[in-house]
N, C-alpha and C positions, 0 to 999 in steps of 0.2 A: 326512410324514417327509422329510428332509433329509441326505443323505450326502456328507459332505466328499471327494472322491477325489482331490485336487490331488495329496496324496503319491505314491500310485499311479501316476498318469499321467507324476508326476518321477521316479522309478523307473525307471518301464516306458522313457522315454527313455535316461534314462541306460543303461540296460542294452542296448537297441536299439545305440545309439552305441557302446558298448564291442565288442557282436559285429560288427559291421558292421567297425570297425577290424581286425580280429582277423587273418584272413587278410594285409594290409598286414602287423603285426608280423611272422607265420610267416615270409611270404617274406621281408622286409628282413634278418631274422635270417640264415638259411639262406644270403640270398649275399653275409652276409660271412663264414660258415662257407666257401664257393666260394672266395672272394677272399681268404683267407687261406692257403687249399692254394694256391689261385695264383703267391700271393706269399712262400710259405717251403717250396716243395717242395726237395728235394735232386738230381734226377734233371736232366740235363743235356736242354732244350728242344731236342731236334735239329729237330723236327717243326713243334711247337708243337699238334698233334694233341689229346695228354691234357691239356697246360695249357686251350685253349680248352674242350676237353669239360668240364671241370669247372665243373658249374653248378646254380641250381636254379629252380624256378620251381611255380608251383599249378598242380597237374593239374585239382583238381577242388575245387567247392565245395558242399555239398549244404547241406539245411536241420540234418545232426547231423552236419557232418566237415568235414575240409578235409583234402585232399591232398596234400602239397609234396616234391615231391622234388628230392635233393640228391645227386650224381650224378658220378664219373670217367663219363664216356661211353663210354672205349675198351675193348675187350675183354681189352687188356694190363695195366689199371689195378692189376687184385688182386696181379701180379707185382711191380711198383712198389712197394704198399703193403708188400707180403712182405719186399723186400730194404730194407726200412729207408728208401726215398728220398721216401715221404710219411709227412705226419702225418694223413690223409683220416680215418681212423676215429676219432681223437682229436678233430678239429674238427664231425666232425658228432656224437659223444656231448657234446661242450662243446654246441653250438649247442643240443640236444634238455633238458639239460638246463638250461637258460639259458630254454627255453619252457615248461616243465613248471616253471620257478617262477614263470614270469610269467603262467603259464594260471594258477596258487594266488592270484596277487596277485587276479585279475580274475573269479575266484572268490569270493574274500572279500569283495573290494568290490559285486560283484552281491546277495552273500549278508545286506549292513548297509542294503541301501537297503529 
């Protein structure tokens, strides 16, 4: 007996190749999420302190997660966001949701191979 698996193994590639990418997307995303508070905050840079803090990067990547965090660094930052002079929570709910449809895209297309 004889079993064709060519499909299988193009699959199985493909889908390797897509998780592999995956963490690359997360972060790319995430610091233009940063790079967008960077570049439209309100709050006058006396410091340059919370501008530079604002960043993100992979903590961690295990075989079922990936990490990334997106971050004001400073301990002042929540004060900031309070008085109006960022948009920090609104870029990182855009950003999250912006990955949560592109995790469904690479879902589906895992899902037809």
């Amino acid at each position: 007996m004889s079993v064709d698996i060519s499909q299988v193994v193009r699959g199985t590639r493909i889908a390797v190749s897509e998780l592999q990418q995956w963490p690359d997307t997360l972060e790319h995303r995430l610091r233009e999420a940063a790079m967008q508070e960077r570049f439209t905050h309100k709050y006058r840079n006396q410091t340059g302190h919370l501008h530079n803090s604002t960043e993100s990067g992979v903590v961690s990547v295990t075989r079922n997660e990936v990490v990334i965090d997106l971050e004001m660094g400073e301990p002042y930052a929540s004060f900031v966001v309070r008085r109006g002079f960022s948009k920090f929570p609104q870029h990182a709910a855009r950003a999250e949701a912006d990955l949560n449809r592109e995790a469904a895209k690479v879902a589906s297309k895992l899902g037809k191979l």
